[in-house]
PDB file of N, CA, C and O in Angstrom:
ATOM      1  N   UNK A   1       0.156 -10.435 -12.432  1.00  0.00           N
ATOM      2  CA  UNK A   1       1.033  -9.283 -12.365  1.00  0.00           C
ATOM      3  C   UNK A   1       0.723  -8.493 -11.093  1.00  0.00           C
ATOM      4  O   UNK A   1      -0.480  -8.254 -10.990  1.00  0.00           O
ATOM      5  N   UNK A   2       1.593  -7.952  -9.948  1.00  0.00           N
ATOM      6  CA  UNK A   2       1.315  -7.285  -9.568  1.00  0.00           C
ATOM      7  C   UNK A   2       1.329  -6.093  -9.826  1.00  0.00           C
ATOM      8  O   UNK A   2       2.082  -5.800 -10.755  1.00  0.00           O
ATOM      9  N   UNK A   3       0.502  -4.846  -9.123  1.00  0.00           N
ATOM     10  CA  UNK A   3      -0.179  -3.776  -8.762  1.00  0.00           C
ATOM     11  C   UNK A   3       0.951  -3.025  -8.406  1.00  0.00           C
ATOM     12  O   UNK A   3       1.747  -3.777  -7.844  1.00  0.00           O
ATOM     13  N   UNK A   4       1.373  -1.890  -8.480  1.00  0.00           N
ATOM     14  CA  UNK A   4       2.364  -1.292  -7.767  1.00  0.00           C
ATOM     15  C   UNK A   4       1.700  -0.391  -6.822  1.00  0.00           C
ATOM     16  O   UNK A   4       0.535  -0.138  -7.127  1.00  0.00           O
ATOM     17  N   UNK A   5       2.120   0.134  -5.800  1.00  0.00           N
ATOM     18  CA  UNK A   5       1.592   1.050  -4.769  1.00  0.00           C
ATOM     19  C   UNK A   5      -0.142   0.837  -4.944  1.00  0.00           C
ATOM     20  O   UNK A   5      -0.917   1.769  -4.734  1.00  0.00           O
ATOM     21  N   UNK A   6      -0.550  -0.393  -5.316  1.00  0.00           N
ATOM     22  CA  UNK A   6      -1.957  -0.910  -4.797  1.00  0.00           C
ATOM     23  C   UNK A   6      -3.057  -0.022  -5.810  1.00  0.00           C
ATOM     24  O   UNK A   6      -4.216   0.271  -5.514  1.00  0.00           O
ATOM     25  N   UNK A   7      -2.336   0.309  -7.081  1.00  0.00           N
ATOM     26  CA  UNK A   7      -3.238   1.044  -8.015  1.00  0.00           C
ATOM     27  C   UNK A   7      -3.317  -0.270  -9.285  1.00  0.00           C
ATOM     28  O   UNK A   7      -2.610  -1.274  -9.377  1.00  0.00           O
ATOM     29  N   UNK A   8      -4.149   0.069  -9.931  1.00  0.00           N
ATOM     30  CA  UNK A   8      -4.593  -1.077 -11.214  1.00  0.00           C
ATOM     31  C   UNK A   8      -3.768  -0.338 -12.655  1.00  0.00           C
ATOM     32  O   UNK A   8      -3.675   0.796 -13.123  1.00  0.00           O
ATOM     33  N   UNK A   9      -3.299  -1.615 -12.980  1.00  0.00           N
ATOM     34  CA  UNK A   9      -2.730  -1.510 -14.488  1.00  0.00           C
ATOM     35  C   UNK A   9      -3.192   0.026 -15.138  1.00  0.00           C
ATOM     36  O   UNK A   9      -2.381   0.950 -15.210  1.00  0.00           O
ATOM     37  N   UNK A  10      -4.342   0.125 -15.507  1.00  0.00           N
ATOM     38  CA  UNK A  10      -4.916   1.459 -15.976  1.00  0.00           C
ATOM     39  C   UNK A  10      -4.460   3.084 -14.966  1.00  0.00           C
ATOM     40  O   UNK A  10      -4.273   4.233 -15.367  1.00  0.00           O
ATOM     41  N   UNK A  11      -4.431   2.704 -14.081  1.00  0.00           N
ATOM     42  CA  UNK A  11      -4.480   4.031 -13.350  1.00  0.00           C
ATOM     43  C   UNK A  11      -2.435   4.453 -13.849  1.00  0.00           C
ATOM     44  O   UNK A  11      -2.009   5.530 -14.267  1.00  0.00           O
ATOM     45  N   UNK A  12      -1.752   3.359 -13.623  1.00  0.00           N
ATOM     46  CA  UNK A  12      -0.106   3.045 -13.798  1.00  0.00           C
ATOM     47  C   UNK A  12      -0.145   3.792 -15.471  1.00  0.00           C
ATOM     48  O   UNK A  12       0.627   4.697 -15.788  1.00  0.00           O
ATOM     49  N   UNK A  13      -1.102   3.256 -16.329  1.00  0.00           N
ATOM     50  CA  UNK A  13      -0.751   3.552 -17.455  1.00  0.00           C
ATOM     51  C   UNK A  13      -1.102   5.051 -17.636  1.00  0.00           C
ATOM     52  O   UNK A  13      -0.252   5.701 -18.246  1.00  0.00           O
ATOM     53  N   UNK A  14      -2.048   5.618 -17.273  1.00  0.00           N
ATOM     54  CA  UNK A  14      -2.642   7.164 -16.989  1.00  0.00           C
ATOM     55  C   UNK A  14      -1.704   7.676 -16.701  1.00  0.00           C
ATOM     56  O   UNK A  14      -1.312   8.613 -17.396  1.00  0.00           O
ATOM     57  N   UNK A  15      -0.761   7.140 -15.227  1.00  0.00           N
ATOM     58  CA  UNK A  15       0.343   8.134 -14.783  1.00  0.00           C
ATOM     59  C   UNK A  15       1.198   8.154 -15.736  1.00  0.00           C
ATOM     60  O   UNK A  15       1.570   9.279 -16.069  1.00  0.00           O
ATOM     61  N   UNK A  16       1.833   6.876 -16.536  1.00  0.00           N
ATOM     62  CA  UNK A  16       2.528   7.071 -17.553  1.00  0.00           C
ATOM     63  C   UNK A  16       2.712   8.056 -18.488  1.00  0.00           C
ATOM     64  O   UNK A  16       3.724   8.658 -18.847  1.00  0.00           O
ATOM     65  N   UNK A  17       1.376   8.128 -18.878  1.00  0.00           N
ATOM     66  CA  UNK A  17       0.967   8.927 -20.023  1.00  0.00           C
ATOM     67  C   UNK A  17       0.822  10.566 -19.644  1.00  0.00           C
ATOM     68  O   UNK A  17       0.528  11.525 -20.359  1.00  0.00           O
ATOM     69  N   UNK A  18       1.121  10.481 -18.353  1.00  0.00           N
ATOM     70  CA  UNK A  18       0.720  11.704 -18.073  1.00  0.00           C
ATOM     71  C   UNK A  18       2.247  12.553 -17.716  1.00  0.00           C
ATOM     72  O   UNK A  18       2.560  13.727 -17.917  1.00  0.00           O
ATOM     73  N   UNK A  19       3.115  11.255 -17.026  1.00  0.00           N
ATOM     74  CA  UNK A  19       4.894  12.322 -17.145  1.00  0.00           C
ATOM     75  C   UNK A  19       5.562  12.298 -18.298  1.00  0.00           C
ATOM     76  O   UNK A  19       6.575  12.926 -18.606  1.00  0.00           O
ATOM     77  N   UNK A  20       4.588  11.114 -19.259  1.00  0.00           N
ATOM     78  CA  UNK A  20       5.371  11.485 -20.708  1.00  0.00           C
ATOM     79  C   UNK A  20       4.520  12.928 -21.372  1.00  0.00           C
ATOM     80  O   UNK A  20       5.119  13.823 -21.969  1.00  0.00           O
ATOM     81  N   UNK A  21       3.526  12.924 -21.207  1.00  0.00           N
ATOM     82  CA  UNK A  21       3.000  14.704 -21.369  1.00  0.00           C
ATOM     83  C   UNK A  21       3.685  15.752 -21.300  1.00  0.00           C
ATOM     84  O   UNK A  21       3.836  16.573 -22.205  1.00  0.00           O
ATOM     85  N   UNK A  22       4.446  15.807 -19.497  1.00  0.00           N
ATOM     86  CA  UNK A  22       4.411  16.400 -18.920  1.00  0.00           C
ATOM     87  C   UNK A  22       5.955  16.724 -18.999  1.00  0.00           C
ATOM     88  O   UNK A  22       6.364  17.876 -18.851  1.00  0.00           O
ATOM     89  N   UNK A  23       6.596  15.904 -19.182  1.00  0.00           N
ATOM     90  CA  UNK A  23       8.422  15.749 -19.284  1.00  0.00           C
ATOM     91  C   UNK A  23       9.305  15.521 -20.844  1.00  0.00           C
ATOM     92  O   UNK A  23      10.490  15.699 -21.128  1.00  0.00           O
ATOM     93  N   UNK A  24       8.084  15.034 -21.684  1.00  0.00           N
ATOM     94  CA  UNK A  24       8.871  14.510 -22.783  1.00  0.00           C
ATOM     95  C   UNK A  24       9.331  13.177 -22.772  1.00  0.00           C
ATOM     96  O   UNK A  24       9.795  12.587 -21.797  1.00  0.00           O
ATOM     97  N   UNK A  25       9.143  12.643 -24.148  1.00  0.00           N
ATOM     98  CA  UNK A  25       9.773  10.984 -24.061  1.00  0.00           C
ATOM     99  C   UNK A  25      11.169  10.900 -23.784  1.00  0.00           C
ATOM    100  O   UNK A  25      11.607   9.860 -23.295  1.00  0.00           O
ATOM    101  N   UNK A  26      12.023  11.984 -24.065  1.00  0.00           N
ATOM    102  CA  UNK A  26      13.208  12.315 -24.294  1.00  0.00           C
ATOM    103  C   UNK A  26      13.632  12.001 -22.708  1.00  0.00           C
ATOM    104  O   UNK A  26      14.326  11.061 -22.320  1.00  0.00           O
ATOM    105  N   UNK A  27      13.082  12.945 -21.985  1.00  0.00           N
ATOM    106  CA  UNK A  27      13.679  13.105 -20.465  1.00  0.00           C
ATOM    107  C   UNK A  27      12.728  12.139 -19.561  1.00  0.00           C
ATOM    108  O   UNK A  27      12.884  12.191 -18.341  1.00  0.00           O
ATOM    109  N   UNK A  28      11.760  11.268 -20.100  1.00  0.00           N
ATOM    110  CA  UNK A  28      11.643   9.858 -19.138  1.00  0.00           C
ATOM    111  C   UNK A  28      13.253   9.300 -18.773  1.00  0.00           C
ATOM    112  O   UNK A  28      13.594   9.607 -17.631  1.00  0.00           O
ATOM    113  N   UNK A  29      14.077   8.689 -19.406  1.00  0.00           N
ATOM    114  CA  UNK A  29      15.082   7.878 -19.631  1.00  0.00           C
ATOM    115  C   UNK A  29      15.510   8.098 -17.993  1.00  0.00           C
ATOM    116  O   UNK A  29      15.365   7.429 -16.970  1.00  0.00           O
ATOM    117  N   UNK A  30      16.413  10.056 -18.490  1.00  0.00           N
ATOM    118  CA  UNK A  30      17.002  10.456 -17.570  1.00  0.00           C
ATOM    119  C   UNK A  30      16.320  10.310 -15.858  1.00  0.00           C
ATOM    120  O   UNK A  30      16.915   9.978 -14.833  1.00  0.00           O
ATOM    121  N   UNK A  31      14.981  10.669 -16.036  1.00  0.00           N
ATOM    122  CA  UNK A  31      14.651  10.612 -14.834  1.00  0.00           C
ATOM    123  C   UNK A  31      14.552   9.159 -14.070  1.00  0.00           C
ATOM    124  O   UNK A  31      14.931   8.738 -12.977  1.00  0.00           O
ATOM    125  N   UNK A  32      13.949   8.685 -15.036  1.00  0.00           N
ATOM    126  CA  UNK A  32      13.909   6.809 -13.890  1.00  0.00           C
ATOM    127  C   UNK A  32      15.428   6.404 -13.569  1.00  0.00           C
ATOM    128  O   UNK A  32      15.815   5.861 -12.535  1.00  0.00           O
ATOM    129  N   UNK A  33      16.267   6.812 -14.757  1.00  0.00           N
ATOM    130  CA  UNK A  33      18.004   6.533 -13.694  1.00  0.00           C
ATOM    131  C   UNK A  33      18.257   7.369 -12.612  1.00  0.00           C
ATOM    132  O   UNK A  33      18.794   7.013 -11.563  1.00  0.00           O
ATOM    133  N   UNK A  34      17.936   8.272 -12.832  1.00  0.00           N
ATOM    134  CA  UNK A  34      17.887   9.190 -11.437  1.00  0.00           C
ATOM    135  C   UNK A  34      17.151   8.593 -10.185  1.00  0.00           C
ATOM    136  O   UNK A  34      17.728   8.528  -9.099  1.00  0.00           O
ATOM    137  N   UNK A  35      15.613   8.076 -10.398  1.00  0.00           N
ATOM    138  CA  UNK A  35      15.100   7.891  -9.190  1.00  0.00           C
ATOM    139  C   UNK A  35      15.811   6.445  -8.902  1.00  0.00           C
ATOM    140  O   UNK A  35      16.066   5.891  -7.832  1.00  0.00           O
ATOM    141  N   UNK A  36      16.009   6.086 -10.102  1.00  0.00           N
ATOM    142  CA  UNK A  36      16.951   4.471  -9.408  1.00  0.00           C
ATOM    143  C   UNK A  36      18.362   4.915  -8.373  1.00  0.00           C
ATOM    144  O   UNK A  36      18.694   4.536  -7.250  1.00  0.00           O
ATOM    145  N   UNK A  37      18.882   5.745  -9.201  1.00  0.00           N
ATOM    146  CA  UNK A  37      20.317   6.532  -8.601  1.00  0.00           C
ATOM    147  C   UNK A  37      19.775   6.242  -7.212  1.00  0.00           C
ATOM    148  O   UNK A  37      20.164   5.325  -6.488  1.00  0.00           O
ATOM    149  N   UNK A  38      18.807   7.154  -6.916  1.00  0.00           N
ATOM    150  CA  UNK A  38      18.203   7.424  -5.419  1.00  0.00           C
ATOM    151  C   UNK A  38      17.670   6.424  -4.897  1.00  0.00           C
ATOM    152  O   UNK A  38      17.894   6.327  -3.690  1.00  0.00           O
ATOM    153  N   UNK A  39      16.945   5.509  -5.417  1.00  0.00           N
ATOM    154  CA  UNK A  39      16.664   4.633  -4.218  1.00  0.00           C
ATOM    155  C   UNK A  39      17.640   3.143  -4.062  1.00  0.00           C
ATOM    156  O   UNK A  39      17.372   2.198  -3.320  1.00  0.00           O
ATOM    157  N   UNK A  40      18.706   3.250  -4.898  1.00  0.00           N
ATOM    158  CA  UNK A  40      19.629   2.431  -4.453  1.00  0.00           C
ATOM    159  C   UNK A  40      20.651   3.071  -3.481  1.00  0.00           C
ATOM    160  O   UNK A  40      21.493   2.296  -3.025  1.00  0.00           O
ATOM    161  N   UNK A  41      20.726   4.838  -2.955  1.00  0.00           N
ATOM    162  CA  UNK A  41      21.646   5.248  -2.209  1.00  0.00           C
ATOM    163  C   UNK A  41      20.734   5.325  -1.151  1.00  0.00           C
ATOM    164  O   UNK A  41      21.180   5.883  -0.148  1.00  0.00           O
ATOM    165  N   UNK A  42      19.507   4.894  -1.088  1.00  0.00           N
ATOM    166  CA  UNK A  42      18.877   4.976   0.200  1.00  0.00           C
ATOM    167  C   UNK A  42      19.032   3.470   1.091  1.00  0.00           C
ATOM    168  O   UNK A  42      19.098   3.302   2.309  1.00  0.00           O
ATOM    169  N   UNK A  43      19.055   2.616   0.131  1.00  0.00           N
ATOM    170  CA  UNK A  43      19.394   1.362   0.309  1.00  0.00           C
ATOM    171  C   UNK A  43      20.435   0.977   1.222  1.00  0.00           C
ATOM    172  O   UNK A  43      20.475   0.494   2.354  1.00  0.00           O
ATOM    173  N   UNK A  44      21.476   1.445   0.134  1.00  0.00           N
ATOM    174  CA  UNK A  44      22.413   0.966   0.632  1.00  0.00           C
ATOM    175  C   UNK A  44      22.802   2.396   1.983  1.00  0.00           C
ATOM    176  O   UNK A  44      23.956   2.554   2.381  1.00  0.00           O
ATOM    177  N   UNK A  45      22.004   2.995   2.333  1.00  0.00           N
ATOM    178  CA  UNK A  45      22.707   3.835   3.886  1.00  0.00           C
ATOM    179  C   UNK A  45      21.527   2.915   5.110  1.00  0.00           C
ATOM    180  O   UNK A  45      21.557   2.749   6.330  1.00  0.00           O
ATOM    181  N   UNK A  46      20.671   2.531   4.124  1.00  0.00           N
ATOM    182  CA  UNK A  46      19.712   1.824   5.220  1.00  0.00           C
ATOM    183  C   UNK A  46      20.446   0.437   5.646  1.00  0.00           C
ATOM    184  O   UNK A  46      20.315  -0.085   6.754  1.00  0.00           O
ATOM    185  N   UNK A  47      21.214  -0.056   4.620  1.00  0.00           N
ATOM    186  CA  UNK A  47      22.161  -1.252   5.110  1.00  0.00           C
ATOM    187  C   UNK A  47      22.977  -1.164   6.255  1.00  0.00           C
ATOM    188  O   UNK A  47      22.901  -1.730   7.346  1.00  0.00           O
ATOM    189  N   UNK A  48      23.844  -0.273   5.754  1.00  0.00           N
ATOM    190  CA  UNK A  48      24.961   0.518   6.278  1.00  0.00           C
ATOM    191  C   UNK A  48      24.422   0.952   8.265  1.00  0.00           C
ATOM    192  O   UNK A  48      24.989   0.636   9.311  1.00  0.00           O
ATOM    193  N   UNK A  49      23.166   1.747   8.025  1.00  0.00           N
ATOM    194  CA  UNK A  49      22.769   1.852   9.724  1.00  0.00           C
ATOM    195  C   UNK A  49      22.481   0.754  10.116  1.00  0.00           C
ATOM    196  O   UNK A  49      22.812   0.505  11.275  1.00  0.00           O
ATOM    197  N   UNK A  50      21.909  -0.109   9.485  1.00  0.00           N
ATOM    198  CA  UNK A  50      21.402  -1.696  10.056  1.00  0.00           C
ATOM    199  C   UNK A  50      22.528  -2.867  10.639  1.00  0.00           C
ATOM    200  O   UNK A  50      22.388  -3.727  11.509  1.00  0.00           O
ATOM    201  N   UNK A  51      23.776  -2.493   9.716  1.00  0.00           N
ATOM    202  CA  UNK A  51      24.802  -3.300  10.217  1.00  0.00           C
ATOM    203  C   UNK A  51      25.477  -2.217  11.207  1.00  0.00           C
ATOM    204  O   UNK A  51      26.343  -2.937  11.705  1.00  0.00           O
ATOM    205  N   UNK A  52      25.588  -1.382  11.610  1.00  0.00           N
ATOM    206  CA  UNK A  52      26.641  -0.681  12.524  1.00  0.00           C
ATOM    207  C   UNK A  52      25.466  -0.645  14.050  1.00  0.00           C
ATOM    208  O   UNK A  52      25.836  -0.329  15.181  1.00  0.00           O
ATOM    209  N   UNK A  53      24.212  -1.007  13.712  1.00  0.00           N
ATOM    210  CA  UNK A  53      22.960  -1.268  14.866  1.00  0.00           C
ATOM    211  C   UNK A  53      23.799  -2.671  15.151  1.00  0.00           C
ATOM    212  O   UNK A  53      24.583  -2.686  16.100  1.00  0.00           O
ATOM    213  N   UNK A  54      23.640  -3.770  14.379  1.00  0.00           N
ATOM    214  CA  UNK A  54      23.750  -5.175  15.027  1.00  0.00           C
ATOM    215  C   UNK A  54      25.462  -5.488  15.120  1.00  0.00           C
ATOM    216  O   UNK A  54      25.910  -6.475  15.705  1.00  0.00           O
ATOM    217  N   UNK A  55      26.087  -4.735  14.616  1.00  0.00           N
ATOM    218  CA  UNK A  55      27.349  -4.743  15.523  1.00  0.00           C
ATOM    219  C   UNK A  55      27.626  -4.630  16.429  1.00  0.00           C
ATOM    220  O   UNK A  55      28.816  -4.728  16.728  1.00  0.00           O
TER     221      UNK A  55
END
C-alpha cells in the first residue's frame, strides 16, 4: 500500500480521527467532495494552460 504525502498508515489514521473529532462524521462526506470539487478544477485549468502553451 502506498503512503500518502510520505506519512505511515498510523499517522493517516490519527489525522483521520482527528477531523472526525474535529468536524463530525456527518460533515466528513461534505468536505472530501468539496476538496475533490477542488482538485479536479485545478486539474482541469492546469490542462487547459498546458494545451493553449503547446498550441
Amino acid at each position: 500500500m502506498k503512503n500518502i504525502l510520505f506519512i505511515s498508515i498510523e499517522e493517516s489514521l490519527f489525522i483521520i480521527f482527528i477531523a472526525i473529532l474535529i468536524f463530525g462524521p456527518k460533515n466528513i462526506p461534505g468536505i472530501a467532495r468539496g476538496l475533490g470539487d477542488g482538485i479536479r478544477f485545478l486539474k482541469k485549468a492546469k490542462r487547459k494552460i498546458k494545451d493553449e502553451i503547446e498550441w
